[in-house]
C-alpha positions in Angstrom: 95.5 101.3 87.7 96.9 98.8 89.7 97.1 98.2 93.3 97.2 96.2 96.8 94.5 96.3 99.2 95.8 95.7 102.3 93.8 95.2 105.3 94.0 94.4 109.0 97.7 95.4 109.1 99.3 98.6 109.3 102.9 99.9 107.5 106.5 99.0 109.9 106.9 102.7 110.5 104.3 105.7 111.0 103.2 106.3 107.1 100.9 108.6 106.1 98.7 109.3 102.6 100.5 110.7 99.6 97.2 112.6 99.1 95.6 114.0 101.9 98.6 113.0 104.3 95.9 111.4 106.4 98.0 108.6 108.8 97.6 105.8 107.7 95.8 102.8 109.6 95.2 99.2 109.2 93.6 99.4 105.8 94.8 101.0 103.1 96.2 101.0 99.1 99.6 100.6 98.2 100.6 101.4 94.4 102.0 98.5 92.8 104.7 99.9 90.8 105.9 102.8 93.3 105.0 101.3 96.4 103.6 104.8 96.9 100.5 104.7 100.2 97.3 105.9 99.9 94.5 105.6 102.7 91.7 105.1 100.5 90.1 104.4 96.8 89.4 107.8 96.6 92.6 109.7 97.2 94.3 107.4 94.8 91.7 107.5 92.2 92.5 111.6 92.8 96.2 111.0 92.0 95.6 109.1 89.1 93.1 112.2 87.6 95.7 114.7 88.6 98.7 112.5 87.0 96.6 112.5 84.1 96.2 116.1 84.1 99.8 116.9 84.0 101.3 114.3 81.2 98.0 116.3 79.3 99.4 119.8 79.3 103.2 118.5 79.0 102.1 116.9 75.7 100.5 120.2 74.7 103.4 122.7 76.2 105.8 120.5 73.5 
């Protein structure tokens, strides 16, 4: 897991979470290798489980 915390300053444009598609305000995560906006720990700790989830049963469906 790695990402930016970024506080006090909201995105150029109106962004919202990848998650929950909350908007997103002046304090939020940002993924470090996609760049991908999440509005809190836990939405993007939910992504990660459910990205987990699916490289699981792709390794079993082959």
């Amino acid at each position: 897991m790695r990402y930016i915390l970024v506080n006090g300053r909201t995105p150029f444009r109106q962004s919202f979470c990848v998650m929950c598609e909350a908007p997103i305000g002046p304090r939020y995560l940002r993924e470090a290798g996609t760049h991908l906006i999440y509005c809190d720990h836990d939405c993007y700790a939910e992504h990660c489980k459910s990205a987990v989830l699916l490289l699981e049963n792709q390794a079993r469906a082959s």
